[in-house]
C-alpha positions in Angstrom: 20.2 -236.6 2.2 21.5 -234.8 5.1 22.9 -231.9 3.2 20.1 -231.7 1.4 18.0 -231.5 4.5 19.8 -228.7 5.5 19.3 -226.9 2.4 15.9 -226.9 2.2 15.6 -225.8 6.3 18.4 -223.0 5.0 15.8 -222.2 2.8 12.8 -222.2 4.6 14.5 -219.8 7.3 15.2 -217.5 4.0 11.3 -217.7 3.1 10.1 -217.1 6.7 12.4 -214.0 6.5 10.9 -212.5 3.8 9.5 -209.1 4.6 6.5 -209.3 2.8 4.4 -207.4 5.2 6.7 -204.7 6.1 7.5 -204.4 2.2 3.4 -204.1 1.4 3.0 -201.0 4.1 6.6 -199.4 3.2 4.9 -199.2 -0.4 1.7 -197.8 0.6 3.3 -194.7 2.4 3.1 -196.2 6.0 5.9 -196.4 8.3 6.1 -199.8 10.1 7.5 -197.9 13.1 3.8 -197.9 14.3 3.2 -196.2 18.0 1.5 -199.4 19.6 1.6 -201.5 22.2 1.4 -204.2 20.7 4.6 -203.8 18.2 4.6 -204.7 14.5 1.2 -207.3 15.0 -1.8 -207.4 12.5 -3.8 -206.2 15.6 -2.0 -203.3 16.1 -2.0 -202.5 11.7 -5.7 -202.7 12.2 -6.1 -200.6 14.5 -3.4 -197.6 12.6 -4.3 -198.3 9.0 -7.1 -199.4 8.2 -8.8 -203.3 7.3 -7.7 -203.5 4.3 -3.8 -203.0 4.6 -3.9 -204.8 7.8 -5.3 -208.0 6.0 -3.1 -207.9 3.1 -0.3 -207.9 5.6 -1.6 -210.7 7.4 -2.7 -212.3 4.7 1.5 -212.2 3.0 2.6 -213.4 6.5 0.5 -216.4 6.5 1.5 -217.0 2.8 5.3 -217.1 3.3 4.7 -219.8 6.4 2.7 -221.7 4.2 4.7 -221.3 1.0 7.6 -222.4 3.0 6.3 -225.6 4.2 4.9 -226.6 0.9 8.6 -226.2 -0.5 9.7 -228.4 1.8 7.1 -230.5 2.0 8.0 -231.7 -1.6 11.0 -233.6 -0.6 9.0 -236.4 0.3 10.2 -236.4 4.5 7.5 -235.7 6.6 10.0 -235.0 9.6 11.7 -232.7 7.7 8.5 -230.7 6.8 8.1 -230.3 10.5 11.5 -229.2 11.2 10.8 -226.5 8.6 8.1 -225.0 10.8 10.9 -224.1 13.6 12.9 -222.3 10.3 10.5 -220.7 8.7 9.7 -218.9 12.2 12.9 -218.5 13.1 13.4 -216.4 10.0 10.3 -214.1 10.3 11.6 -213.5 14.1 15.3 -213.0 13.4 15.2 -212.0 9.5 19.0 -210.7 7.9 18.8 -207.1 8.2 19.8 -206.1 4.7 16.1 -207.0 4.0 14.9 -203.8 6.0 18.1 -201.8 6.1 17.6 -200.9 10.0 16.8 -203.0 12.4 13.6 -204.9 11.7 10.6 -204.2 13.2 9.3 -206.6 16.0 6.6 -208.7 14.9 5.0 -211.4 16.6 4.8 -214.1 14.0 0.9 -215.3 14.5 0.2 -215.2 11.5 3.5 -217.0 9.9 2.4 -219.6 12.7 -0.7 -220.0 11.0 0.5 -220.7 7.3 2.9 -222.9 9.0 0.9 -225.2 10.8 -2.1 -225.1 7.6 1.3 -225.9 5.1 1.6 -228.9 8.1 -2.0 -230.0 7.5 -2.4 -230.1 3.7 1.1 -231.3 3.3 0.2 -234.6 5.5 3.2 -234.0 7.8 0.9 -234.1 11.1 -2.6 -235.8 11.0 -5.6 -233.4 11.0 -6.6 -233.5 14.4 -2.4 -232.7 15.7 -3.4 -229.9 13.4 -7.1 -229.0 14.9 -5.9 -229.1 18.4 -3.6 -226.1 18.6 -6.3 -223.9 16.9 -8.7 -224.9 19.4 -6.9 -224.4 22.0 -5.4 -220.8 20.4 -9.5 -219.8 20.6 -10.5 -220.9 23.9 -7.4 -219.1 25.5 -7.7 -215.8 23.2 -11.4 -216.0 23.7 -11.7 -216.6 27.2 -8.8 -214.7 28.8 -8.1 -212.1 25.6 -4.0 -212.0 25.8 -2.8 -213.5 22.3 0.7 -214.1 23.6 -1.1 -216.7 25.8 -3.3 -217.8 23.5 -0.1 -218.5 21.0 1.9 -220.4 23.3 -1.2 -222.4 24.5 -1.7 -223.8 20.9 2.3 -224.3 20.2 2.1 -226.1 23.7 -0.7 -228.2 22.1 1.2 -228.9 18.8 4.2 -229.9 20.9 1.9 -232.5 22.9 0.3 -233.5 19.9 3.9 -234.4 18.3 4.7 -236.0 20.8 2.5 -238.4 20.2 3.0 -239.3 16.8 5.2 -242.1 16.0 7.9 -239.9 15.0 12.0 -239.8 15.5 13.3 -237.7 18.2 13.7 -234.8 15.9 10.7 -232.9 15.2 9.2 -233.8 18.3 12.6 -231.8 19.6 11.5 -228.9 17.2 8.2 -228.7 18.1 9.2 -228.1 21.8 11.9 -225.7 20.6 9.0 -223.7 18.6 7.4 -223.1 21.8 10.6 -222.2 23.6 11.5 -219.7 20.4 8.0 -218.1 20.8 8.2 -217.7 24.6 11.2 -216.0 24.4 9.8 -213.7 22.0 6.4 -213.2 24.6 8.6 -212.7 27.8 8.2 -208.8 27.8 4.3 -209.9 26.7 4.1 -212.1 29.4 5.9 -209.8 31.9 3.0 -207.2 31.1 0.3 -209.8 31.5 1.7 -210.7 35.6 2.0 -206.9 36.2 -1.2 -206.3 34.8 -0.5 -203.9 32.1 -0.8 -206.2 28.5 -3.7 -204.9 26.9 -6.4 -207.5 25.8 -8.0 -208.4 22.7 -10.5 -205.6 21.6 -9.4 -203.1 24.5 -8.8 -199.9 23.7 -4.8 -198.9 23.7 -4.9 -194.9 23.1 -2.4 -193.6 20.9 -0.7 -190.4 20.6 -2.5 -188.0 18.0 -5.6 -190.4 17.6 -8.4 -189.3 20.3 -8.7 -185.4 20.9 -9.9 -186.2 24.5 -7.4 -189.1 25.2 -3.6 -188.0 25.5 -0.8 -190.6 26.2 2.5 -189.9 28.5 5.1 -192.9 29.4 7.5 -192.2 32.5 11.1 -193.8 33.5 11.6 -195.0 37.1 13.6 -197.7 38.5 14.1 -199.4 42.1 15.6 -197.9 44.9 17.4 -201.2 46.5 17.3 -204.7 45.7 13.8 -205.2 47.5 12.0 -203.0 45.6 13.1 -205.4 42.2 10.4 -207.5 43.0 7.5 -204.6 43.2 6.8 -205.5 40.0 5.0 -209.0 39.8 6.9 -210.6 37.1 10.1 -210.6 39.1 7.9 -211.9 42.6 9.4 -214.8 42.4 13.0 -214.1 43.3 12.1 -212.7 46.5 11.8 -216.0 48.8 14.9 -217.4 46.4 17.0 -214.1 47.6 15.8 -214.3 51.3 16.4 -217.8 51.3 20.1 -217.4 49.8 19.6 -219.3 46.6 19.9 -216.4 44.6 22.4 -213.4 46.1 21.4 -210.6 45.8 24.8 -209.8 43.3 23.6 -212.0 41.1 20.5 -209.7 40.9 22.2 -206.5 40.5 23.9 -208.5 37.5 20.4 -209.6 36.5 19.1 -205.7 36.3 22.2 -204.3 34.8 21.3 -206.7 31.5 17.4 -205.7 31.6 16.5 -203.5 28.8 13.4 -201.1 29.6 10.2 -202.6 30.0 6.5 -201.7 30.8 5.8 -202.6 34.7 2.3 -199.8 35.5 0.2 -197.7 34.1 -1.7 -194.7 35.6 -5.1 -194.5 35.3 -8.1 -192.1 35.8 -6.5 -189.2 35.6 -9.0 -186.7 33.9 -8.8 -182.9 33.6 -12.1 -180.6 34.7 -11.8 -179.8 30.8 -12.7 -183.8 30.0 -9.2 -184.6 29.1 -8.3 -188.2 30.1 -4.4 -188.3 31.0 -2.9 -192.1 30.2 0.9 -192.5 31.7 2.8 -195.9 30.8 5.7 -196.7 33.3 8.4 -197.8 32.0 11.5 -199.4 33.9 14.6 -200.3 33.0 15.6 -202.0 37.0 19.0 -200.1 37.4 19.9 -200.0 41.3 21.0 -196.1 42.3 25.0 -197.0 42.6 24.9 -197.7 39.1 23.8 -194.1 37.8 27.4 -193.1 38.9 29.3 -196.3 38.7 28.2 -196.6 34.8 26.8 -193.6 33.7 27.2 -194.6 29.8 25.0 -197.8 30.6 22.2 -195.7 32.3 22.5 -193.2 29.6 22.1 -196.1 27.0 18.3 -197.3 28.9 17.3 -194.1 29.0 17.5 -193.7 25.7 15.8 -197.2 25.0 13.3 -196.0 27.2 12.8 -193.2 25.3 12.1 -195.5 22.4 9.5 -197.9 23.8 8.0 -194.8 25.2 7.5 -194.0 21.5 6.5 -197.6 20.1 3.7 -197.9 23.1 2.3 -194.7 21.2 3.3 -191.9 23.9 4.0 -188.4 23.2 5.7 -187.3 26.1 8.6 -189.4 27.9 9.7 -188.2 31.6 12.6 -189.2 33.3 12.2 -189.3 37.0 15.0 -190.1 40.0 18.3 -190.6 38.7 17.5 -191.0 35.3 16.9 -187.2 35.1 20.7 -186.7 35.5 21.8 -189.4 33.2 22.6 -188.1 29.3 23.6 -184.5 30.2 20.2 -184.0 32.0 18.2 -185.9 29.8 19.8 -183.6 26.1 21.7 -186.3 24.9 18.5 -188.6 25.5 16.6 -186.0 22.9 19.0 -185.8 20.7 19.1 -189.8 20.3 15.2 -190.2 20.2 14.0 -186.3 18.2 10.4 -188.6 17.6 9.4 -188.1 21.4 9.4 -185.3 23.7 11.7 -185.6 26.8 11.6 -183.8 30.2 12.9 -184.5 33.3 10.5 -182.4 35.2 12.8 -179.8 36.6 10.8 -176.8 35.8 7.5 -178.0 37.8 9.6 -179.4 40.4 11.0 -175.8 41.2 7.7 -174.3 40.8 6.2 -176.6 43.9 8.9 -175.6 46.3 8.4 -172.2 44.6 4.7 -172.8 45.8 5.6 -174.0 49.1 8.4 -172.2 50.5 6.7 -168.8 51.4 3.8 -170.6 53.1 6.3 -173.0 55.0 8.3 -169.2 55.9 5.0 -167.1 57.2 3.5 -170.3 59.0 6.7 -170.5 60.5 6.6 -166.9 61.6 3.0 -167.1 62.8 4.3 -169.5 65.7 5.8 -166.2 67.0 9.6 -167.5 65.8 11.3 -164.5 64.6 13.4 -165.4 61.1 15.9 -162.9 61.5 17.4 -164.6 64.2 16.4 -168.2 62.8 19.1 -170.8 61.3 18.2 -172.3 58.2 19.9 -175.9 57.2 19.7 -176.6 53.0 20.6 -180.2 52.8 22.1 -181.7 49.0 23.2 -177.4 48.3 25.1 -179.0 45.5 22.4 -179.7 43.6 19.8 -177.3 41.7 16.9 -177.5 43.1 18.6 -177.1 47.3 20.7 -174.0 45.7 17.3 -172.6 44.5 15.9 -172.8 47.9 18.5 -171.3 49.3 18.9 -168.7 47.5 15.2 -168.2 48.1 15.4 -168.1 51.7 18.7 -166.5 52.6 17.0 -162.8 52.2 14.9 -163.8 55.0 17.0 -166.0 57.6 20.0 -165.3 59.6 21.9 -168.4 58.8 22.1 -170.6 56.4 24.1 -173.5 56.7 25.2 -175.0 53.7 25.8 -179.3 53.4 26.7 -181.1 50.6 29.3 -183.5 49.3 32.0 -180.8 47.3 33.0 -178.4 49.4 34.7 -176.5 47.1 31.3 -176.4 45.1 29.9 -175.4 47.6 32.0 -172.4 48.2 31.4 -171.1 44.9 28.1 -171.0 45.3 28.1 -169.5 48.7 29.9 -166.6 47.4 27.0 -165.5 45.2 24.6 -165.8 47.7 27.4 -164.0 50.2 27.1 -161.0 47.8 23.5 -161.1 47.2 22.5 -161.3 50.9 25.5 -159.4 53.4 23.5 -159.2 56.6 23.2 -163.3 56.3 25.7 -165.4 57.6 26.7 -168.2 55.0 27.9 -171.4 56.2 29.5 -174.4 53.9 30.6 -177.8 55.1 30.2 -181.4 54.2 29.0 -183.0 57.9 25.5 -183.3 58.7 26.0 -182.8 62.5 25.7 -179.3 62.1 22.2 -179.7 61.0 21.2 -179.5 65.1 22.2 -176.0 64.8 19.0 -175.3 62.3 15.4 -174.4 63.4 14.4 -175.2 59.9 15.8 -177.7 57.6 15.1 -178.1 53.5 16.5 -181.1 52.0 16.6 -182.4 48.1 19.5 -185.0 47.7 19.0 -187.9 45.0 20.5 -190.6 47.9 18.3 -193.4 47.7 18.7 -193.7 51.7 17.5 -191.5 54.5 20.1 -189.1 55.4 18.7 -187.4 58.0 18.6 -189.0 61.2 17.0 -188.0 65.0 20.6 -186.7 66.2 20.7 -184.3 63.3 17.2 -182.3 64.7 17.0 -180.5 67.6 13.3 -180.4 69.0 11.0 -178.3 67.6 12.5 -178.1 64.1 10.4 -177.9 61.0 11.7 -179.9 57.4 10.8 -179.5 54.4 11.8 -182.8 52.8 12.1 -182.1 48.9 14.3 -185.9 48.7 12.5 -189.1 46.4 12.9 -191.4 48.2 12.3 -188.9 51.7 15.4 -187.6 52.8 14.3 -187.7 56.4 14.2 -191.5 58.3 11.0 -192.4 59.8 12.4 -191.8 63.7 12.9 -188.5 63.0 8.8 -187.8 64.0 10.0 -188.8 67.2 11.9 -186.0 68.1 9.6 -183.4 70.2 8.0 -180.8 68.1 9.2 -181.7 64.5 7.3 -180.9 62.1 7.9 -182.6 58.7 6.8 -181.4 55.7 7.2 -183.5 52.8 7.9 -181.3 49.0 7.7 -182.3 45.3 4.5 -184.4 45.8 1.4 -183.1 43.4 -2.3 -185.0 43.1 -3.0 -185.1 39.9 -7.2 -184.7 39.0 -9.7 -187.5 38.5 -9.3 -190.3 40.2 -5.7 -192.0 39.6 -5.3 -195.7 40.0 -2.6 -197.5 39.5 -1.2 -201.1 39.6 2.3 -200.8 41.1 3.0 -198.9 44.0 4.8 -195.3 43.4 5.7 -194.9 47.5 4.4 -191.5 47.5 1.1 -191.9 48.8 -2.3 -193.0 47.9 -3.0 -190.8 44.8 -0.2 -188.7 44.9 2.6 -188.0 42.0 6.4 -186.7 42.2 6.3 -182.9 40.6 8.9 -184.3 37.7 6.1 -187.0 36.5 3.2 -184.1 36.7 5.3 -182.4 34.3 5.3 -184.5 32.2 1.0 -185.6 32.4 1.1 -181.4 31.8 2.8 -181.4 29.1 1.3 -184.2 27.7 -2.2 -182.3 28.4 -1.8 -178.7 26.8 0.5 -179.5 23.9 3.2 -177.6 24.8 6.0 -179.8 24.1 8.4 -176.8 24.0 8.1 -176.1 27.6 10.3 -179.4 28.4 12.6 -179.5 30.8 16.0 -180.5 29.3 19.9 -180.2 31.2 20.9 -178.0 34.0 19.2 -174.9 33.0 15.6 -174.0 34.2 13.6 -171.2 32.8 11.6 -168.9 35.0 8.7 -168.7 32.3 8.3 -172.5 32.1 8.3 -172.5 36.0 5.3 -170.2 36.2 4.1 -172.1 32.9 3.7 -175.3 34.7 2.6 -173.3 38.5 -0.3 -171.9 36.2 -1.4 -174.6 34.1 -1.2 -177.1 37.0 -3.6 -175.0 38.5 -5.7 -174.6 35.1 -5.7 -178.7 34.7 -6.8 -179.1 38.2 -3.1 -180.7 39.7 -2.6 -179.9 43.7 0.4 -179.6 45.6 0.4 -181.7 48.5 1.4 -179.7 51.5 
C-alpha cells in the first residue's frame, strides 16, 4: 500500500510537470520567454498573444491538475488524493528540465491549482463546501485588493483551514499546509513587490517594450550604500528594529544580501517628454553592500547579469547599471555579451557630458568673483578614475596647479605625464593624501567610495567643490567652513513630473546622469549610443548633451 502510494504521488508530480502550456505556444511560433511582469502567467499570455492562445494554455494547465487528481483519485484513498494536490504542483513548479531543454519558464501555477482543487471536488476527497471556500475567498481578495499572488495564497490558506477540519489523519492536513508554504515561496518576489509598492494589479496596465508607440520601458540596477539603507525598501523594514536591537547582526545581513538574487524594489513614474513620450524605469536591485564589488567581483558580475535578465522579462528595453555595478563585468561588456536580448549602458557618456556642461560655467563664475585662474590651485579628487582624469584634463589649460589624489600613485604618474606634456606652463602634482586638498581654491571630486571623503580640515575657506561622487563625496560639515561653495555634479531632472516610491537620495525629482542615459536611450531608439567599458566616445557625449536638451532633461547646477 505504501509503495504503491508513492507511486501514484511519483506520478502525479510527473503529470503536474507536464509542459502542456509551454508546448501549445512553442508550437504556435511564440516564445514562452514573454517580456512581462508578471512571468509565464495566463494574465501575462493574454495580454502578449492574444485570447485564444492564452485560454488554450490555461485551459491545458487546469487539465493536467485535474487529470492528475482523477488518476489518483482511483485508488480508492481519499487522503492520498489530497496528497496528490501538493505533487501535482510541485511538478508544474519544479518540472525535470529535459521537458523544456533550458531552464523552464516561471509560471505561477493558478491555474494547475484550479484543476487540482475541482479534481478534489468531483473526486469526493474534500466535501463541497472545503472546496467552495478557497474559491470564494480567491474572489474576494483578487476582487477587492487586485494582487493574484494574494488572492492565491488567501484561498490555499482557506483549503488548509478547511482541512483541518475534516476528520482526517495527520497527513494531508500536513500537505495542505505545505501547499501554502510551496506557493508562498514561489510569491516571495510577488509579495516583495506588493510591500514596496511596485506589483502591478489585476487589469492595470504593465507597458511592454515594442507594444505602445508613446509608452517606452527602461529598468535600472542600484543597490545600498551601507547596511541601513537595506531596509529602504519595505519588504526588508522589518530587520531594522531586529538589527538595532542586536537580534540580528548586521553580518548576518551582509550574508543575507550576498544570497539575494535581483529583484524589483521602485519604479519611476511620470516622466513624459514635451514630444508626449511617457518614460517608465523599473528599479531593480540585487542588495550587494559596496565592499563586495571588489571583494567578489565574479559574484557582482554574476547579479548584474541576472539583473540584466529580469530587466528583460519585466518587458524593458534598455538596462542601466548605476554605482558600482557600472564597473563590474569589464564595464558592463561582459554583462552584454551574457544578455545580447537587452541593451546595456552604464551611463558613462551622459555622465561626462554633464560635467562637460558644467565645468566652463563653474570656471568663468569662478572668475567673475575677480579670482584670477592663472594663479588658482585646482584639487581633482578619485584622478584614477575616468570621469576625475576627464576633468582634469579639462581644466589644467586654464589653472596653475593641479593637484592630483588618488589611491595608485603610480597610476597616477602616468597619467600626469600626458597632461605634463599637454599643458607645460601648469604645475602637475600627484599624491595619495588628502591633506593637500587645503592647498586648492577649487576642488572636483568623483570617487565611487560609498563614504564622504572629504572632510572640513581638507577646505580652506572660501573654496568652491564641484562634487561629481554618488553617494556626495563631500560630508555634510564641510558647508560650515566660511565661504564654500558646494556644487553638487552628475544630477539631471528628468521632464514631467517624476514620482517615485523609494527614495533615490538625490533630491526630490532629481536623477544621477548614468540613469538619464539610460531613460534617453530608451526614448529616441538609439540603442547604439550605449555606453559599454572604459572607452567613451566624444559623438555619443554630445549625442546625449543634445538630445537631453531635445527630450526636455536639465542639469541640476
Amino acid at each position: 500500500m505504501l509503495f504503491l502510494s508513492a507511486l501514484l504521488l511519483a506520478v502525479a508530480f510527473l503529470v503536474g510537470s507536464l509542459p502542456l502550456g509551454h508546448w501549445l505556444l512553442a508550437r504556435s511560433g511564440v516564445s514562452t520567454r514573454l517580456n512581462n511582469a508578471h512571468n509565464l502567467g495566463v494574465e501575462n499570455v493574454l495580454r502578449r498573444v492574444g485570447p485564444h492562445l492564452a485560454l488554450g494554455s490555461a485551459a491545458l494547465d487546469a487539465l493536467k491538475g485535474f487529470a492528475a487528481i482523477l488518476m489518483v483519485s482511483s485508488y480508492g484513498h481519499p487522503e492520498v488524493t489530497i496528497m496528490a494536490a501538493l505533487s501535482t504542483y510541485l511538478g508544474h513548479l519544479n518540472p525535470p528540465r529535459f521537458l523544456f531543454g533550458s531552464t523552464p519558464p516561471r509560471g505561477r501555477g493558478n491555474l494547475v491549482l484550479l484543476g487540482v482543487l475541482a479534481g478534489l471536488i468531483v473526486t469526493g476527497a474534500v466535501p463541497f463546501w472545503a472546496g467552495l471556500l478557497p474559491v470564494l475567498a480567491y474572489a474576494g481578495v483578487a476582487g477587492y485588493w487586485g494582487f493574484i499572488s494574494a488572492a492565491t495564497l488567501a484561498g490555499l490558506g482557506t483549503l488548509a483551514a478547511a482541512v483541518a477540519a475534516l476528520p482526517l489523519s495527520p497527513a494531508p492536513k500536513l500537505t495542505t499546509l505545505a501547499l501554502l508554504i510551496s506557493a508562498a515561496w514561489r510569491f516571495k518576489e510577488n509579495l516583495g513587490r506588493i510591500l514596496d509598492g511596485t506589483e502591478p494589479r489585476v487589469g492595470e496596465d504593465v507597458p511592454l517594450a515594442g507594444k505602445r508607440e508613446d509608452v517606452v520601458v527602461a529598468a535600472f540596477m542600484i543597490h545600498p550604500m551601507n547596511v541601513h539603507d537595506f531596509w529602504s525598501a519595505q519588504r526588508f523594514a522589518w530587520l531594522r528594529p531586529l538589527v538595532e536591537k542586536g537580534l540580528i547582526s548586521e553580518k548576518t545581513v551582509r550574508q543575507m544580501a550576498d544570497e539575494m538574487r535581483p529583484m524589483k524594489v521602485g519604479e519611476l513614474r511620470g516622466i513624459r517628454t514635451p514630444q508626449g513620450k511617457e518614460i517608465r524605469c523599473y528599479l531593480l536591485s540585487s542588495p550587494l553592500l559596496p565592499d563586495r564589488f571588489s571583494d567578489n567581483p565574479e559574484l557582482a558580475t554574476r547579479r548584474a547579469t541576472e539583473g540584466a535578465r529580469l530587466a528583460h522579462e519585466l518587458g524593458a528595453e534598455v538596462f542601466g547599471l548605476g554605482a558600482f555595478w557600472s564597473v563590474v563585468g569589464n564595464k558592463g561588456v561582459d554583462v552584454q555579451a551574457a544578455v545580447p536580448d537587452i541593451t546595456i549602458t552604464n551611463g558613462g557618456a551622459y555622465t561626462s557630458g554633464t560635467i562637460k556642461m558644467a565645468i566652463p560655467g563653474i570656471l568663468r563664475h569662478f572668475s567673475e568673483t575677480g579670482r584670477d585662474l592663472k594663479q588658482a590651485t585646482a584639487g581633482i579628487v578619485g584622478a584614477n578614475g575616468v570621469v576625475a582624469f576627464g576633468i582634469a584634463r579639462t581644466i589644467a589649460p586654464q589653472v596653475g596647479k593641479v593637484i592630483m589624489i588618488g589611491r595608485d600613485l603610480v597610476k597616477l604618474e602616468r597619467s600626469a605625464t600626458t597632461l605634463r606634456r599637454a599643458n607645460p606652463d601648469t604645475e602637475i602634482v600627484t599624491t595619495t593624501s588628502y591633506d593637500t586638498l587645503n592647498q586648492a581654491d577649487l576642488i572636483f571630486s568623483a570617487t565611487s567610495d560609498p563614504n564622504p571623503v572629504i572632510f572640513p580640515r581638507h577646505v580652506k575657506p572660501g573654496t568652491w567643490i564641484f562634487d561629481e561622487g554618488r553617494p556626495a563625496d563631500v560630508d555634510e560639515s564641510v558647508r560650515e567652513v566660511p565661504g564654500v561653495r558646494l556644487i553638487p555634479g552628475g544630477l539631471v531632472r528628468p521632464p514631467g513630473s517624476m514620482t517615485t516610491n523609494i527614495d533615490l537620495q538625490f533630491g526630490d525629482g532629481n536623477v544621477p546622469a548614468c540613469l538619464a542615459e539610460t531613460l534617453i536611450i530608451a526614448a529616441t531608439g538609439e540603442h547604439q549610443r550605449k555606453s559599454l567599458g572604459a572607452q567613451t566616445l566624444i559623438e555619443n557625449i554630445n549625442f546625449f548633451v543634445d538630445e537631453a536638451q531635445k527630450l526636455g532633461f536639465e542639469v541640476v547646477d
